[in-house]
N, C-alpha and C positions, 0 to 999 in steps of 0.2 A: 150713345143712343142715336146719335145721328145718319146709323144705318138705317134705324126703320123706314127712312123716307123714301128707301128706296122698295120700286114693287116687283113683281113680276112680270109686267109688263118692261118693265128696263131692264130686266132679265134678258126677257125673249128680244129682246132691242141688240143687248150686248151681241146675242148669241148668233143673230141674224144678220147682223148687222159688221161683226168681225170679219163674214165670209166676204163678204163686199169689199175690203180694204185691200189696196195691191199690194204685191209681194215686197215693194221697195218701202211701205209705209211700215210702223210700228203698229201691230195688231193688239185689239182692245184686246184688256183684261177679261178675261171665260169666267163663268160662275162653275165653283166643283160641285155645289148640291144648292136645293131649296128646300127651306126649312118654313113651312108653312109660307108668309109673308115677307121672307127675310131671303136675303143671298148670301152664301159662302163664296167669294170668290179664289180664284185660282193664288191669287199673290199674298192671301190670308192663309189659306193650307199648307204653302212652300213653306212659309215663317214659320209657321206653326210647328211643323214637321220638322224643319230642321230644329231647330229652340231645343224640341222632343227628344230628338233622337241624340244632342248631346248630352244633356239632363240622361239618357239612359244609361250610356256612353261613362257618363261622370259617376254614376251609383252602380259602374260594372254589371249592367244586364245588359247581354247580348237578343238585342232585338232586331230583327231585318228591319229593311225601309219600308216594306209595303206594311208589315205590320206597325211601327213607327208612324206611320202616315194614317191608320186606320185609327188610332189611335187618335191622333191630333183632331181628325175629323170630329170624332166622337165630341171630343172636349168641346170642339167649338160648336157641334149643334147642343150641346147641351146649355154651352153661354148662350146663345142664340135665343132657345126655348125658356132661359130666365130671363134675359131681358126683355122680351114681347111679353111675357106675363107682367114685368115690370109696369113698361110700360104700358100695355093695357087696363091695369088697376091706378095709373097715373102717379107712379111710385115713383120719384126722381131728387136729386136734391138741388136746392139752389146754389147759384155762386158762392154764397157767403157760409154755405154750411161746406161748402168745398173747397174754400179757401182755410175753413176750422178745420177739416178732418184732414190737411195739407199740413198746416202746420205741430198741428199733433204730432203726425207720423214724424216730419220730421224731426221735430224733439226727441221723441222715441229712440231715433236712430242717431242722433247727436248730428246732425246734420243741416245744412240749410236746404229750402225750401225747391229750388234753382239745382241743386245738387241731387233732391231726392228725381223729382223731373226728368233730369237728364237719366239717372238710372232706371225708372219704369221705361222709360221709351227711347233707348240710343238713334242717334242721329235725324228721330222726329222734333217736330215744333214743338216749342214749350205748350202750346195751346192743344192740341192732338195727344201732348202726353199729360193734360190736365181731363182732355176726354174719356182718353185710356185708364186713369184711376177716377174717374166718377163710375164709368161701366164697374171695375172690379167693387168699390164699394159697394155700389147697388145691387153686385150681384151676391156678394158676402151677406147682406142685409134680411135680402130677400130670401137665400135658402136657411139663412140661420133663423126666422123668423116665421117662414114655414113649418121650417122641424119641431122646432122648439114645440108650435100648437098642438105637435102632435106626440107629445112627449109626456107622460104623467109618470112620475117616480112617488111609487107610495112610501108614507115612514115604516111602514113594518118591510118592506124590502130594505129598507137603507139601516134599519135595526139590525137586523137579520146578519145581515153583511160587516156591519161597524164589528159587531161581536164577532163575527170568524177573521177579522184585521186583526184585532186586538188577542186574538187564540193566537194567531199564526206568526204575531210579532211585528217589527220593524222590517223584517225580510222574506222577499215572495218570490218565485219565478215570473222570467219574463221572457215571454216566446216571440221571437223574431218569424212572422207567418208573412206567405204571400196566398192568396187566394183566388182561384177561376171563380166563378158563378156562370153555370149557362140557366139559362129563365126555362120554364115550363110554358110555352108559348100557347094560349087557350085550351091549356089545362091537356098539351098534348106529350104525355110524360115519354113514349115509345121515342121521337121525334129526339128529347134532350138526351134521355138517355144512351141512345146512338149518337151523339154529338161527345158526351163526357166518355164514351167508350172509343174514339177515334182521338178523342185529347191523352188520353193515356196510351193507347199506341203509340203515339205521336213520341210521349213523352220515355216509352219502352227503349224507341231508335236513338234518344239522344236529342231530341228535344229540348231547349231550353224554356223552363217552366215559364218566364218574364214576359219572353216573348208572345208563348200561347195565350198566357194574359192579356197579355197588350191587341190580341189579333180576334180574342170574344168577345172581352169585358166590353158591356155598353156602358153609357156617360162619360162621368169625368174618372170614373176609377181608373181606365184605359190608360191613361198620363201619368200612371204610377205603379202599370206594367204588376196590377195584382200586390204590389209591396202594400202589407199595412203596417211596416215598423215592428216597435217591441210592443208586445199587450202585457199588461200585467196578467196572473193565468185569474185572477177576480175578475178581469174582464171580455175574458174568454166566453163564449156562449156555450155552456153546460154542456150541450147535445155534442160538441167537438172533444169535451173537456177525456173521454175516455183511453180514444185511441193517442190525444197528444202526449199525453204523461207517458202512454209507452213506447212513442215514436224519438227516436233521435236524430240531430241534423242531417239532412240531409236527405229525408223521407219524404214522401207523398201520401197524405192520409183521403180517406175518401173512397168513396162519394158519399156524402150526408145532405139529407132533404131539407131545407127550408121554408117557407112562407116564399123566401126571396128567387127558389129556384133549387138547383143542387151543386154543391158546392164539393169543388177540392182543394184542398190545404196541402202547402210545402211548410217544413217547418226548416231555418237556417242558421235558427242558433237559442241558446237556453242561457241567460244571466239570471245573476241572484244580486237584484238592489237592493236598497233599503226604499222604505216607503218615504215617500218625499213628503216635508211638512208641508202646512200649507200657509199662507200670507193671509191675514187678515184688516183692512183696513179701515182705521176709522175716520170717515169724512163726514161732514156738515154739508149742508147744498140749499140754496135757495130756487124755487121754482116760480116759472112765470109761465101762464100758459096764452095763448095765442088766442083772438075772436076774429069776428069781422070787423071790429074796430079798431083789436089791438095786432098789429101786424108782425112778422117777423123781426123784421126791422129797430119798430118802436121796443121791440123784449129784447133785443139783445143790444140797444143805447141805453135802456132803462138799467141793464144788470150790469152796463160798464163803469157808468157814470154812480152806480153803488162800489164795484168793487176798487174805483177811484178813492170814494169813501172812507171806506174800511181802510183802506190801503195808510191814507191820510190821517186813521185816525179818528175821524170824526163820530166815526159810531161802531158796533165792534161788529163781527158777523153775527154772532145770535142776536144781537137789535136787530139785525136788516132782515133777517130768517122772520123772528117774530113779526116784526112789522107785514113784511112786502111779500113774504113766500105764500105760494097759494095749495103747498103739500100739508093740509091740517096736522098729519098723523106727523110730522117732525118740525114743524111751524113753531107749535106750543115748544118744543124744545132747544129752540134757538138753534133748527136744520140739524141738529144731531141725528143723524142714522146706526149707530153703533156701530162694534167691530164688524165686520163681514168681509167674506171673498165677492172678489169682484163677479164671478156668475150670477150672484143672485142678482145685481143691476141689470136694466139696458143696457147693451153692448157699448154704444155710442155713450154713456156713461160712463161705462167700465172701464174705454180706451180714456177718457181722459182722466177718468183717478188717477189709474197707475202711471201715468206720463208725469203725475205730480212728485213733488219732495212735502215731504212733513213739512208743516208750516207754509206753506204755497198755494194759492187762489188761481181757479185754473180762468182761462178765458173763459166770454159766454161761449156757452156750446149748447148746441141743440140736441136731444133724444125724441124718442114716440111720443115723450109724456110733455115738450115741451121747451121750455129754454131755463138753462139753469147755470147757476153759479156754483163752482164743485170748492169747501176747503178741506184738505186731507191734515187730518191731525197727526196721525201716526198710522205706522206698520208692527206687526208684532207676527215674531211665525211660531206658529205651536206646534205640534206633532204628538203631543202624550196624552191630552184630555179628550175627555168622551167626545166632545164637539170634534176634534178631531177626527178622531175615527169615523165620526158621522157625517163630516163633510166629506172625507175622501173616499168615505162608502158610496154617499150620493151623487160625487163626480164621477165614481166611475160605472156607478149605472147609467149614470145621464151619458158617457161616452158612449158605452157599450148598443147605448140605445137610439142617441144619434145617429152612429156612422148606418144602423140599419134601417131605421128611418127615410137616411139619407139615398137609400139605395131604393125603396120601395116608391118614396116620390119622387125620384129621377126617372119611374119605370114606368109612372103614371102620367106624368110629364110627357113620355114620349108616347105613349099609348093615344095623348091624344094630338097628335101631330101627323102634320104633311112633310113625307121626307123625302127627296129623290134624289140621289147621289149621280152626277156628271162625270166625278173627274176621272180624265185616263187611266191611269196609273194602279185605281181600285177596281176601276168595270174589268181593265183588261186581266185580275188577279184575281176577277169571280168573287169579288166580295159585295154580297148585298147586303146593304144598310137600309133599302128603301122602305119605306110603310103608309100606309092611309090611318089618317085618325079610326078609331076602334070606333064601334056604336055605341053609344051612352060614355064615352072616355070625357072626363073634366081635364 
């Protein structure tokens, strides 16, 4: 976060101010774009870019640099425009809650803490790679917490759906898609549609589809050069579902209209899995919530100096649930929450159940709802009962509905932004990214 401190005026400072410097001195770092309030600069987009273009490199899409680089930019205005909304709503976390969600992760990954560190950030300070995973959690937080409001999965869809799982078996296809989107720019369809008729040319001569992705797609889909993986075909969006069934690898289907823009699909490969069970866990949790007198601080001594307690013996966890927890609806039940998959939690709940073993009190850890003591009883995986089906109905609407969610507020997102793109390498390649906030754009 501790870019926002810088303005635009240290912008025009950098930029004014580089010319002045003699030949024999090291010239300041350029900014490549302004993203409202915020600067990209030149030594942020190099890294970026290259990071990118090995990652592309690594998953075999051939994508040029300049598109590699438009790409990277994408990504990083989009981190940009999430973390100024962050911080603007004064969304951040403390040390202590970054020192929790540290050593989580590295539990997670069987690792120590010093270890996980050095791998987010090679050859930076322990301290700049402790800034570098606050930005990324803040910014997981924040768009998964956005989407999510904007997410309603009814039970007659997820009815619907469990019963066509349970017709169709243990085994589905699964289409390996990458996908364009070019947007309908104020509803000027002539304009995209000329845009999607020169990406099929393109793609006529010999074009690789990765790349033409990587050189349209705005936000962060860019950084993943149109790849969306395997979908199950349950999660496929109906209106594609026609021409995929008759397309084989190796096909370009398209063009199909969206809410989101219009859209072309490659398709690169078709498996048949089984449907994956799902994990259910049954944890207990005590909850303490915060005031203006009871501080971060005082919640999470108060829930150590219990799970000392319990630990010792002196009182079991449902005493401490009943007594001290302030969740009424699991309180009376000595913090029993029942079996469940981890989505239905708080995320920052969810990461520290599953970091648990049966029989294991997690440290305090903080969520939206508070500071809580998590104990995980058991795991059990099912995959043949109706709950079954009806969870994995309901997660894969909530997917299917996410990742488009995700596209529609990354689009509004930028709709209402200041963007002006500098760097060489893209002005000189005629790519324009620039824009003024929309009128009425939130």
């Amino acid at each position: 976060m501790k870019k926002f401190t810088r303005n635009l005026a240290l912008a025009l400072s950098l930029l004014l101010g580089a010319s002045a410097v003699p030949a024999a001195e090291e010239s300041l770092d350029s900014a490549a774009a302004i993203v409202n309030n915020d600067i990209i600069l030149e030594s942020e987009l190099d890294k970026a870019s290259s990071t990118l273009a090995r990652n592309f490199q690594r998953r075999g899409q051939a994508v040029d640099e300049v598109s590699a680089r438009k790409a990277a930019l994408e990504a990083l205005i989009t981190r940009s425009l999430v973390l100024q909304l962050a911080q603007n709503q004064g969304i951040t976390l403390t040390d202590m809650q970054l020192d929790t969600a540290l050593a989580q992760t590295a539990a997670q990954r069987g690792i120590s803490v010093q270890d996980l560190l050095a791998s987010i950030a090679p050859g930076q300070s322990e301290a700049q790679a402790r800034e570098q995973f606050r930005d990324e959690l803040i910014l997981t937080e924040v768009r998964r917490a956005r989407i999510r409001a904007r997410i309603n999965v009814s039970d007659t869809e997820v009815d619907l759906l469990a019963q066509n799982l349970r017709k169709v078996g243990s085994v589905e296809p699964q289409y390996h898609l990458a996908q364009i989107i070019v947007p309908v720019e104020n509803g000027n369809a002539v304009a995209a549609n000329r845009t999607v008729a020169q990406i099929r040319a393109q793609l006529r001569d010999g074009a690789d589809f990765n790349a033409l992705a990587a050189r349209y797609a705005i936000g962060s889909a860019a950084s993943q050069a149109g790849d969306l993986g395997y979908l199950p075909e349950t999660q496929v969006p109906v209106p594609f579902l026609p021409a995929l069934l008759k397309a084989k690898p190796g096909d370009v289907i398209g063009p199909f209209r969206s809410p989101f823009g219009i859209h072309l699909l490659k398709l690169y490969d078709i498996s048949h899995d089984a449907v994956e069970p799902i994990s259910l866990y049954d944890a207990s949790h005590i909850l303490l919530q915060t005031s203006i007198i009871f501080s971060d601080k005082a919640a999470r001594n108060e829930l150590a100096t219990l799970k000392q307690q319990i630990e010792s013996g002196q009182l079991s966890f449902a005493e401490a649930a009943r007594r001290y927890s302030q969740d009424p609806g699991s309180a009376i039940n000595g913090g029993d929450l029942g079996y469940a998959t981890p989505g239905r939690y708080d995320p920052l709940f969810a990461r520290a159940m599953v970091a648990l073993r049966p029989g294991q009190i997690s440290e305090p850890i903080k969520s939206s709802f508070g500071w809580h003591l998590i104990y995980l009883k058991d795991v059990k995986i099912d995959k043949d009962s109706d709950d079954a089906y009806r969870q994995k109905a309901r997660d894969l609407i909530y997917r299917r509905l996410f990742q488009e969610e995700s596209v529609s507020w990354e689009r509004e997102l930028r709709d209402s932004a200041y963007i002006h793109v500098m760097d060489p390498t893209l002005v000189n390649a005629h790519i324009d990214m620039d824009q003024t906030a929309q009128p009425g754009a939130r």
